[in-house]
C-alpha positions in Angstrom: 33.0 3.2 -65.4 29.9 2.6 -63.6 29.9 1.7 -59.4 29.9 -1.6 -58.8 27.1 -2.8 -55.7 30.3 -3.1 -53.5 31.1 0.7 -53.9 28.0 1.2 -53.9 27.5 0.2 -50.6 30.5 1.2 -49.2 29.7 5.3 -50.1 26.7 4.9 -48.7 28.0 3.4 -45.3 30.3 6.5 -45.2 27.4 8.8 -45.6 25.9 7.7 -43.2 28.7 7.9 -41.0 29.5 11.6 -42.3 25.9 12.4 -40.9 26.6 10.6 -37.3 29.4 12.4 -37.1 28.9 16.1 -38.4 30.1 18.6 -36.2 26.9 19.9 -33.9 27.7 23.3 -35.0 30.9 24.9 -36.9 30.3 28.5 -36.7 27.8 31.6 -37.7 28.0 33.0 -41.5 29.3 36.5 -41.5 27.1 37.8 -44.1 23.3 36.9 -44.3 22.9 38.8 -47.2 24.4 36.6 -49.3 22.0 33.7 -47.9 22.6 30.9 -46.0 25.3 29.3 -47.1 28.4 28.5 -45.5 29.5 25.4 -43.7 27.7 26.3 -40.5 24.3 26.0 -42.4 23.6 22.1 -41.2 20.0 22.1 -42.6 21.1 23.0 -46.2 24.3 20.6 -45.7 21.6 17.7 -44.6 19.2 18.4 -47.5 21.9 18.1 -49.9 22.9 14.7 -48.2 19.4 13.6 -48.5 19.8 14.7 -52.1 22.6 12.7 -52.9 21.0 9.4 -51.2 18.1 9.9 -53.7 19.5 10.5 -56.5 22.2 7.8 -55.8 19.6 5.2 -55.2 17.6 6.1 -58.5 21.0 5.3 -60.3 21.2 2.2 -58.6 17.9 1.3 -59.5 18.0 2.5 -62.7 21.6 0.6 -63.4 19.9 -3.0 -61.9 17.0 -2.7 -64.0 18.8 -2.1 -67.5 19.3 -5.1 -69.6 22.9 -5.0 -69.2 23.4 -6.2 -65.7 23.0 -10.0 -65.0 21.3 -11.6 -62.7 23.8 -12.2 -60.4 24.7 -8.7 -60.2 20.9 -7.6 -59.6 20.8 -10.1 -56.8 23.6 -8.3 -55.3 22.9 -5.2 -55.2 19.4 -6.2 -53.7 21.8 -6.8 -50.7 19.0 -9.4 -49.2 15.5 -7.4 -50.1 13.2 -8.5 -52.4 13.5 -5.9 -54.7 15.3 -2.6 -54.8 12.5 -0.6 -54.2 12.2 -2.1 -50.6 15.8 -1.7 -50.3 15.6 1.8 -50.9 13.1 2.5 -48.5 14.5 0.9 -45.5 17.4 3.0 -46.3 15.6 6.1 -46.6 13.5 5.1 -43.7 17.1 5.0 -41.5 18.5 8.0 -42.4 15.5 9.8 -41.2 15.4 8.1 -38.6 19.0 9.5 -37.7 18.3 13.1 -39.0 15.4 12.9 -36.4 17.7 12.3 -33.6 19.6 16.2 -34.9 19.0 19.1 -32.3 19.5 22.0 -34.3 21.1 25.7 -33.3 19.5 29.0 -33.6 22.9 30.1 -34.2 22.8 28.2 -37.1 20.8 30.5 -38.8 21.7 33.8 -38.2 21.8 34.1 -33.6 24.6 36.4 -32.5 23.4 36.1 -28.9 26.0 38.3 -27.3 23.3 41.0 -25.6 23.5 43.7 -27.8 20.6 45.0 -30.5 21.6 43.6 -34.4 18.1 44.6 -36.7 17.9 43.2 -39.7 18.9 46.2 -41.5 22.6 45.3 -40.7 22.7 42.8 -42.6 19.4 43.1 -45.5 19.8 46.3 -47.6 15.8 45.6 -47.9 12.8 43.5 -46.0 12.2 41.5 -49.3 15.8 40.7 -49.5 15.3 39.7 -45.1 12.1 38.2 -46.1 13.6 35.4 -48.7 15.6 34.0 -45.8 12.7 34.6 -42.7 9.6 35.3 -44.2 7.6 35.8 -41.2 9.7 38.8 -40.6 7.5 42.4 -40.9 10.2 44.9 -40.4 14.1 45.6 -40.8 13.7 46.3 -37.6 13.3 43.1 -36.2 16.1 41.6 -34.2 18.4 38.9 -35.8 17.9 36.9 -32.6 14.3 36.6 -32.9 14.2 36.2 -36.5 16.6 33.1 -36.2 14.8 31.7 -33.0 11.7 31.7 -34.9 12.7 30.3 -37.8 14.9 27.5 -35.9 11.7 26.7 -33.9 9.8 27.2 -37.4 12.0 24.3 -39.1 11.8 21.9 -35.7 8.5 21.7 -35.6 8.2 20.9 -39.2 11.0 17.9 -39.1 10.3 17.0 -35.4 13.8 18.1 -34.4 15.0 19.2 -31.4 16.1 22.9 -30.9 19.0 23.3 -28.6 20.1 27.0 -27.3 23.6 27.9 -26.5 24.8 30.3 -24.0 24.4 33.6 -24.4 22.1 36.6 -24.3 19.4 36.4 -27.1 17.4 39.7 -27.8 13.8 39.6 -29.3 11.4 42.4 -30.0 8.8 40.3 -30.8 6.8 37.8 -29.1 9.0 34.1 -30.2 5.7 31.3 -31.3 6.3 27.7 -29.6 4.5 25.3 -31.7 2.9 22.2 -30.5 1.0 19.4 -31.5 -2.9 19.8 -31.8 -3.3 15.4 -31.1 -3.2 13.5 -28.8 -1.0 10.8 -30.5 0.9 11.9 -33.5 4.4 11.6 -33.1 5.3 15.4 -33.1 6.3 17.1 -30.0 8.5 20.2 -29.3 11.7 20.3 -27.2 13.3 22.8 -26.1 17.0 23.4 -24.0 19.0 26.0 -22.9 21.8 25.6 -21.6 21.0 26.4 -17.9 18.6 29.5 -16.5 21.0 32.3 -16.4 23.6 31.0 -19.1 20.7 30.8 -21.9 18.4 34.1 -22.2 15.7 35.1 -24.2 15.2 38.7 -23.6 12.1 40.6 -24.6 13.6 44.1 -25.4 10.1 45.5 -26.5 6.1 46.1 -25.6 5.2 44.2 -29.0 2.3 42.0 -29.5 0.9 38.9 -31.0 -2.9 38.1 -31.9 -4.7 35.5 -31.4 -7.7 35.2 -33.1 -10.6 34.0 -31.6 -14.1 34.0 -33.4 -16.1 31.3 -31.1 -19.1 32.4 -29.2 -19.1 34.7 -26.6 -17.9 34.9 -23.9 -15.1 33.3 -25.4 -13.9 35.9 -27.3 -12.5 37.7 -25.1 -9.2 35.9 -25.6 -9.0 37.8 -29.1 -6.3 40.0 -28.0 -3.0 41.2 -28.4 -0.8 39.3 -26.6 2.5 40.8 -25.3 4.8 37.6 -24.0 7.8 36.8 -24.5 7.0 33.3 -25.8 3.3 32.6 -27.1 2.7 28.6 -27.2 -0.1 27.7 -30.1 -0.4 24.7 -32.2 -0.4 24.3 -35.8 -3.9 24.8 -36.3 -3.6 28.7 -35.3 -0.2 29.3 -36.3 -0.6 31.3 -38.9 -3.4 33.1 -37.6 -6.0 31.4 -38.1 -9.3 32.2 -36.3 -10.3 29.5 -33.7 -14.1 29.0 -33.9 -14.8 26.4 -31.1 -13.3 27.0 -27.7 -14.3 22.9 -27.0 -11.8 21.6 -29.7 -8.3 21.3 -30.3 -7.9 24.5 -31.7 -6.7 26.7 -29.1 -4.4 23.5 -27.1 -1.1 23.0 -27.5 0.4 19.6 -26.5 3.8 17.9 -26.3 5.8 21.4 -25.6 9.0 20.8 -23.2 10.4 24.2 -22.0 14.0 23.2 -20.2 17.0 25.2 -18.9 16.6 28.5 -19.6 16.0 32.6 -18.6 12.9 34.4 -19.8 13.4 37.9 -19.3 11.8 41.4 -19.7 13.8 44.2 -20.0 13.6 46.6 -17.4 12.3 49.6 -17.6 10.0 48.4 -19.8 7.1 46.0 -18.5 6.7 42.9 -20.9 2.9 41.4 -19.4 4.1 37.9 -19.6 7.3 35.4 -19.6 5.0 32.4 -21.2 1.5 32.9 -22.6 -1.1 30.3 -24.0 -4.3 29.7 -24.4 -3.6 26.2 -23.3 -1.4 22.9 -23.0 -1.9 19.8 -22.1 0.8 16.8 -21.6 3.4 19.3 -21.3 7.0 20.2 -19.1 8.2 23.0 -18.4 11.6 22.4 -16.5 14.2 24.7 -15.1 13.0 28.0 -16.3 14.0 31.4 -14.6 11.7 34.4 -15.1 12.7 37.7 -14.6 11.3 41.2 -15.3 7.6 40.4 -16.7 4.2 41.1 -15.0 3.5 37.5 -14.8 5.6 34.8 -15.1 2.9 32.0 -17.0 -0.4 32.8 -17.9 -2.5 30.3 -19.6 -6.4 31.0 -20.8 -8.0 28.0 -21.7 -6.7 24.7 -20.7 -4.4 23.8 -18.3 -4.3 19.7 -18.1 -1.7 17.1 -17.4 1.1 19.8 -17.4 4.1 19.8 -14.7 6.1 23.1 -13.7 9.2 21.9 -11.8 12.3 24.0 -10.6 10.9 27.4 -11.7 12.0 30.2 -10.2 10.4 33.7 -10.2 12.5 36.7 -9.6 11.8 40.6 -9.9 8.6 40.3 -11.3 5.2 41.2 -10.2 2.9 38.1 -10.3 3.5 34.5 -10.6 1.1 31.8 -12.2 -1.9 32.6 -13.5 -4.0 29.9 -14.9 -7.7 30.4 -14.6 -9.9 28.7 -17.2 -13.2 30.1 -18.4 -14.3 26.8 -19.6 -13.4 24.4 -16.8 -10.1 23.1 -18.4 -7.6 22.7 -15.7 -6.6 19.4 -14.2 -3.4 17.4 -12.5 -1.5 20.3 -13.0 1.8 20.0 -10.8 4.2 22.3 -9.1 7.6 20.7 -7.9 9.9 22.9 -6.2 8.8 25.9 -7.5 10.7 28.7 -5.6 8.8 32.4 -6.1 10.6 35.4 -4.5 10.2 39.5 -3.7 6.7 39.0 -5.8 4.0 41.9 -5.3 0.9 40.2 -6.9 -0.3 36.9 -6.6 1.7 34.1 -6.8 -0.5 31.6 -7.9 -3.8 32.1 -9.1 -5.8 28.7 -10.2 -8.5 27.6 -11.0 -8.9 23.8 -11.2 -6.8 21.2 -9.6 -3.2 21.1 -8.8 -0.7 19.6 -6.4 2.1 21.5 -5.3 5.2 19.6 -3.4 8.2 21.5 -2.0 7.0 25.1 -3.3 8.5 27.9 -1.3 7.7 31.8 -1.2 10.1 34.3 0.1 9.8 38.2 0.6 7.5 40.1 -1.3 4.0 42.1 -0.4 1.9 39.2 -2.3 -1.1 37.1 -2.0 0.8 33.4 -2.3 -2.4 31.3 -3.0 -5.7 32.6 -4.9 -7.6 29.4 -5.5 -11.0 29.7 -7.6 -13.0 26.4 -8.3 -10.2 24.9 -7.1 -9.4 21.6 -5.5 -5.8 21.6 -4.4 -3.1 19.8 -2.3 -0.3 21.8 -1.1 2.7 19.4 0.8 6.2 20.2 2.4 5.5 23.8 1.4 7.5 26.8 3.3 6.2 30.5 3.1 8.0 33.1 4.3 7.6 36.9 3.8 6.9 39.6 6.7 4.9 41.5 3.7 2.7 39.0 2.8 -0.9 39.6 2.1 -2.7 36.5 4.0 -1.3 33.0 3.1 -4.4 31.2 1.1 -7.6 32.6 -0.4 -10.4 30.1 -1.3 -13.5 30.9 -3.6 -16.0 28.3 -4.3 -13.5 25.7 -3.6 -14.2 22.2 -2.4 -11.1 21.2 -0.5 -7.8 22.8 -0.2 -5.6 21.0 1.9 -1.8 22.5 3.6 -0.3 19.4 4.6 3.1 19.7 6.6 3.4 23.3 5.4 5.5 25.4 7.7 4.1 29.5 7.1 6.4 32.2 8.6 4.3 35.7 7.8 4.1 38.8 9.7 0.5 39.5 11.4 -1.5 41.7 9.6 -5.8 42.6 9.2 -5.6 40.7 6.3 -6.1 36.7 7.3 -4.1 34.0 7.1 -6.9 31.6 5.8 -9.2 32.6 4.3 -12.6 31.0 2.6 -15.9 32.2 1.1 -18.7 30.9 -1.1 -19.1 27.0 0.0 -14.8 26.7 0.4 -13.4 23.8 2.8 -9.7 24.8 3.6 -8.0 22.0 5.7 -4.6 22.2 7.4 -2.6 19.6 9.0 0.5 18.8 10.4 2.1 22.2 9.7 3.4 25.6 11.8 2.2 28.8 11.4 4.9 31.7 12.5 6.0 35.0 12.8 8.6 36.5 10.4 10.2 38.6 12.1 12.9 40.4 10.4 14.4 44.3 10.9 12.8 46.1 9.8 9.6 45.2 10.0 7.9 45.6 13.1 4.8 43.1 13.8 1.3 44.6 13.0 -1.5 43.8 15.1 -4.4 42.3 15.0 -2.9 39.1 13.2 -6.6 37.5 12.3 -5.6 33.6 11.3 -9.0 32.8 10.0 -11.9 34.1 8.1 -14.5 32.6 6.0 -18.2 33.1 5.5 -20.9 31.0 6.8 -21.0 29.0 4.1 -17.5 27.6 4.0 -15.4 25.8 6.6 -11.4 26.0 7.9 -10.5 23.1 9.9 -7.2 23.5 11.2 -5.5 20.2 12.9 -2.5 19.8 14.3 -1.4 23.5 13.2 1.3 24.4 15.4 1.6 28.6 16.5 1.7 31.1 19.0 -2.3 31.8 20.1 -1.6 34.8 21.6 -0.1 35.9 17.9 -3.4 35.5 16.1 -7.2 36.3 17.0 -8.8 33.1 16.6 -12.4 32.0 18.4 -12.9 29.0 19.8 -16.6 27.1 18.7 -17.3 26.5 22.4 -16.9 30.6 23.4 -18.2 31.8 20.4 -19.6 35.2 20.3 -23.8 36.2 20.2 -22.7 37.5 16.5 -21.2 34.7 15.2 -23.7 32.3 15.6 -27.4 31.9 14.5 -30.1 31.5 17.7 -33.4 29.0 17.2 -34.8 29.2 20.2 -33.7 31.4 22.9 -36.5 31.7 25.5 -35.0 35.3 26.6 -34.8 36.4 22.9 -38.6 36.3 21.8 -37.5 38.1 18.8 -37.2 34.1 17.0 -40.3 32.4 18.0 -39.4 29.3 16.6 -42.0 27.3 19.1 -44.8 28.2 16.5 -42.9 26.6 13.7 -43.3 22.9 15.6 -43.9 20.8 12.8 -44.6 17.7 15.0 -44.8 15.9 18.1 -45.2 11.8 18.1 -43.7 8.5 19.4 -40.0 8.0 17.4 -40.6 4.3 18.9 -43.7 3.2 18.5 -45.7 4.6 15.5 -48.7 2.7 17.5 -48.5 4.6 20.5 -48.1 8.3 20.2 -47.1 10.1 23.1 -48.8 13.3 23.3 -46.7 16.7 24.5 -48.1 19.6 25.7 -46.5 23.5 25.0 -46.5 24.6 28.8 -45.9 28.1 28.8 -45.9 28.6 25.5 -44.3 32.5 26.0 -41.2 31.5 27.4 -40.7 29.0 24.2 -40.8 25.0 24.1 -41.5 24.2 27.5 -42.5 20.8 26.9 -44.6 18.0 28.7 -45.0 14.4 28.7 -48.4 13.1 29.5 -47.7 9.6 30.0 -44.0 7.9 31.0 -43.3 5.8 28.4 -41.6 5.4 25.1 -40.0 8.7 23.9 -41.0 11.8 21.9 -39.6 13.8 19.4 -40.0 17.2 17.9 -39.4 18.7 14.1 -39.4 21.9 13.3 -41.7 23.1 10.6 -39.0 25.6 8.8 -36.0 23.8 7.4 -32.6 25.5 8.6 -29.2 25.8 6.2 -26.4 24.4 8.1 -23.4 25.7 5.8 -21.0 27.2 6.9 -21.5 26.3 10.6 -19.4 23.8 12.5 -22.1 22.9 15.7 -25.2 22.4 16.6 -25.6 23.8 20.1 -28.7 22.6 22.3 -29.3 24.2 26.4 -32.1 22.6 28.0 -33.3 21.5 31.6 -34.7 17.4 31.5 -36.4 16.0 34.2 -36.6 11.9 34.9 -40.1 10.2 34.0 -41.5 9.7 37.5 -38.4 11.1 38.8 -36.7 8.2 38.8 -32.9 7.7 38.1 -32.6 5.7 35.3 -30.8 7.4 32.2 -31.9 8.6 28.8 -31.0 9.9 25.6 -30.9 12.5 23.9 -30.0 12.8 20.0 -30.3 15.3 17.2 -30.9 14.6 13.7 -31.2 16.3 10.8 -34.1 15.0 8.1 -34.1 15.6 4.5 -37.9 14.7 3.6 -40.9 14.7 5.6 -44.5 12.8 5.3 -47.2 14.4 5.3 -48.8 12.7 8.6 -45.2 14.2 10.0 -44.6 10.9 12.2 -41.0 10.9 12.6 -40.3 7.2 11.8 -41.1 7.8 8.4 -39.1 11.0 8.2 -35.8 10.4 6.4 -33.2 11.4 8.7 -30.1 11.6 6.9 -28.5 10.0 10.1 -28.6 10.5 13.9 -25.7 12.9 14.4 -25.2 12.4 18.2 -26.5 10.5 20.6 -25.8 11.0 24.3 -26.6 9.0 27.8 -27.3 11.4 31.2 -28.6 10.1 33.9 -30.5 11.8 37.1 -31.9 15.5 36.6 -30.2 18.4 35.2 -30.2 22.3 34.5 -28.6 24.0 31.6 -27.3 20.7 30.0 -25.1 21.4 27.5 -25.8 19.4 24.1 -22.9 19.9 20.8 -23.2 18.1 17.7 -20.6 18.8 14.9 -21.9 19.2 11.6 -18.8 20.4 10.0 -18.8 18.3 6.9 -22.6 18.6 6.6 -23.6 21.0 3.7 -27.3 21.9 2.7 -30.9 22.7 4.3 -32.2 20.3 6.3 -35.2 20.0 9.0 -34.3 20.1 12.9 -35.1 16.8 15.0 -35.0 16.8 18.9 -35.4 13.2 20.0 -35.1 12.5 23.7 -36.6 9.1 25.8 -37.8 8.8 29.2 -38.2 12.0 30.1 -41.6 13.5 31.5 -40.8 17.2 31.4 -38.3 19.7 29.1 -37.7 23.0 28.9 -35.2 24.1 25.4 -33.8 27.0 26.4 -31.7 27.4 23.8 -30.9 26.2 20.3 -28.4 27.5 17.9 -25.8 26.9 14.8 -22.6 28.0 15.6 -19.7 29.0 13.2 
């Protein structure tokens, strides 16, 4: 007798509810050999389900459209849509809308999980008969673990489902592939959840590789290598090997991965290079993720954009993050209370910008921070280690700023901060201690800052012990740390034969003529009439990177030696004319100005040019004075 609409409907409401309720898992099948088939196999159960709806549906159809049923019965079993076909479809398009919602198990297909090796050949008696149920398996060696991780992740990806991880112990001998999406706004991302770090574990047992294939101009190619990781994220574009072929596109960026709750472990004795590789990720979370026994905890090659790392921690392992682009890919990258400990490396090595907040370091003879390119922010961060290596390293870095940091290291040769090649490092609100511990007894010198002259460290409200750390004031700096101009007992820079110019700043009209007095014992100037005020440019422009002053000694004396005051300025001019009047110089702004009064021997003159980068030509403007002699003028670190 054929189903009336009313049963109709009614089997297909319990269907659905069979699938809402299906048990997430029931249990493992005791022999893979003979396939996967028994009741813990959810994938084959929903396939068959999806099965049934289809071919169900077509009968429907099939019994509404023969001349048999009337009307009336067609319009019911339309159940309000305008034709079966849409009814169908809205169906269809709910069921997979719940089948979307499954997070599937690698136990479900084949995990044992329970720390101990189980190959393949346990359970295959050959690799074709292993290769009809994984087929990216290459050996009967392979672990059962790994082979029903991948494929788990394998089917995911495919069907968008999520892959949940029970507890237990997971071995894998060969690197496990994350997929992720290649666009920016498909509907495809990858999730991943263990249970909690230390309850779920994915241990690398071996020193086994993957490749990644990489035929794009040099010197991209260096990243066609071997890759030895426990997990290798690509997207779908280079999963099955193939070559990418421009290093600009989407080929080598994986997107939409979310790491959560879980170990990644190396087993010891052996050395597994990484816990996470990838050539890159954008929009992705990694969350709650333990690493333990690799060189380096998460390395990534290409890209590194819009990608948080929150509540990692890093545990017997060498070095921490590495992400240092070749192709300037890394941006808003985010650390949130990332904790490393007992590392020997570097703990994070970046290039590009990132913001770490709450980060701590504790124990271990490592470099903390190795920033290249970089321009970083680093706030509410504590360091602590009496091994450590120095606290921050900045190359070619625009700004890296410590902001309420509080830095407990043990005083070494190696610096605290240190910068080179055009780096600012700022730090602010923060203290800088000793950790003292048994053990290990404080080295001296403790050197808290070094940096070339091209770079800056600007320390403000930095709380420590001075008498811990070598550190030079700017205003008792050293004859080797700073660069001498003029120095009329150091004829060695005659920098009086390089005067570009002397003329009235004031009046263009009226040019008050100086004479060199004494030319020998360097710019011993004289005014021959006692008005307006003069100025001189030097005719060789100076660099003032990587200084912090401008340092001028002179003796002035009053026009007509009266007691009225003057100024005195310095400037610093970009361009100048070829009649060299100083008006029509372009001064890129006058950096001081100061007001003396009466006469006065070895004035003292400082201008801070910290924040002023480039070459620039050297203006002394002073007013109402007859008679000057520089004796001194010099940048200072």
């Amino acid at each position: 007798m054929a189903e009336t609409t009313e049963q109709y409907r009614n089997r297909i409401n319990q269907l659905k509810t069979d699938i809402e309720n299906e048990p997430y898992i029931k249990q493992m099948r005791e022999n893979i050999a003979e396939g996967i088939s028994t009741t813990g196999n959810r994938q084959a159960d929903i396939e068959i389900r999806q099965d049934i709806l289809e071919d169900d549906f077509v009968a429907v159809q099939q019994d509404a459209s023969s001349a048999s049923p009337s009307g009336a019965e067609v319009a019911v079993a339309r159940a309000g849509f305008n034709t079966l076909d849409e009814r169908l479809t809205t169906k269809e398009q709910e069921v997979n809308a719940q089948l979307a919602q499954i997070a599937i198990n690698p136990k479900t297909y084949g995990a044992i999980g329970d720390g101990k090796s189980h190959p393949l050949s346990d359970y295959f008696p050959t690799l074709a008969d292993a290769k009809f149920v994984y087929p990216f398996v290459t050996s009967l060696n392979d672990e059962i673990d790994y082979a029903a991780i991948q494929k788990t992740l394998n089917i995911a990806f495919d069907n968008n489902y999520r892959v949940d991880i029970s507890k237990g112990n997971f071995l894998v001998n060969r690197p496990v592939l994350i997929y992720g999406d290649s666009h920016d706004y498909s509907d495809k991302s990858t999730i991943i959840r263990g249970v909690g770090r230390g309850v779920t574990k994915i241990i690398k047992t071996t020193n086994s590789v993957f490749s990644i294939l990489d035929n794009s101009a040099a010197p991209y190619n260096v990243h066609s290598q071997n890759i030895d990781s426990v997990f290798v994220i690509v997207n779908e574009l280079t999963r099955n090997g193939t070559p990418i072929t421009n290093p600009w596109s989407n080929e080598s960026v994986a997107k939409k991965v979310f790491v959560e709750h879980l170990t990644v472990e190396g087993r010891a004795p052996l050395e597994v290079t990484n816990g996470i590789y990838a050539l890159g990720v954008m929009f992705c979370k990694f969350f709650e993720i333990e690493y333990i026994g690799t060189t380096k905890a998460f390395v990534t090659r290409r890209y590194n954009c819009y990608s948080t790392y929150a509540n990692q921690e890093l545990k017997t392992i060498s070095a921490g993050f590495e992400f240092l682009s070749d192709i300037g890919g890394n941006t808003t990258m985010l650390f949130e209370n990332c904790h490393l400990n007992g590392l020997n490396g570097v703990g994070y090595n970046v290039k590009g910008r990132a913001t770490f907040i709450n980060c701590s370091i504790d124990g271990g003879a490592l470099t903390p921070f190795k920033f290249n390119n970089s321009h970083s922010i680093l706030t509410a961060c504590h360091f602590e280690s009496p091994l450590a290596r120095g606290l921050i390293e900045a190359d070619n870095s625009s700004y890296i700023i410590l902001d309420d940091c509080n830095m407990e290291i043990q005083r070494t040769a190696t610096p605290s901060f240190k910068a080179i090649n055009n780096s600012r490092i700022f730090i602010r609100n923060g203290s800088l201690g000793l950790a003292n511990r048994p053990g290990f007894p404080i080295k001296t010198p403790g050197r808290l800052l070094d940096s070339d002259k091209t770079s800056r460290i600007v320390l403000n409200e930095l709380s420590f012990r001075e008498e811990s750390y070598e550190i030079t004031s700017h205003y008792s700096i050293s004859e080797s740390e700073k660069k001498v101009l003029i120095n009329r007992n150091r004829r060695s820079t005659p920098y009086n034969k390089y005067i570009y110019y002397v003329g009235s700043a004031v009046n263009e009209s009226n040019y008050s003529k100086l004479s060199v007095v004494d030319e020998n014992e360097m710019l011993n100037l004289s005014v021959d009439s006692n008005n307006g005020a003069w100025a001189i440019v030097f005719r060789t422009p100076i660099s003032i990177d990587g200084y912090s002053k401008i340092y001028m000694r002179a003796d002035l004396e009053f026009a007509n030696g009266g007691s009225n005051a003057y100024d005195v300025s310095l400037a610093l001019i970009n361009t100048l004319t070829p009649d060299g009047t100083v008006s029509k110089g372009t001064p890129i702004n006058a950096l001081r100005k100061d007001t003396w009064f009466y006469n006065a021997e070895n004035k003292e003159f400082y201008v801070d040019v910290n924040d002023v980068y480039g070459t620039y030509y050297v203006e002394v403007r002073l007013s109402n004075v007859s008679k000057t002699k520089i004796k001194e003028l010099s940048l200072l670190k």
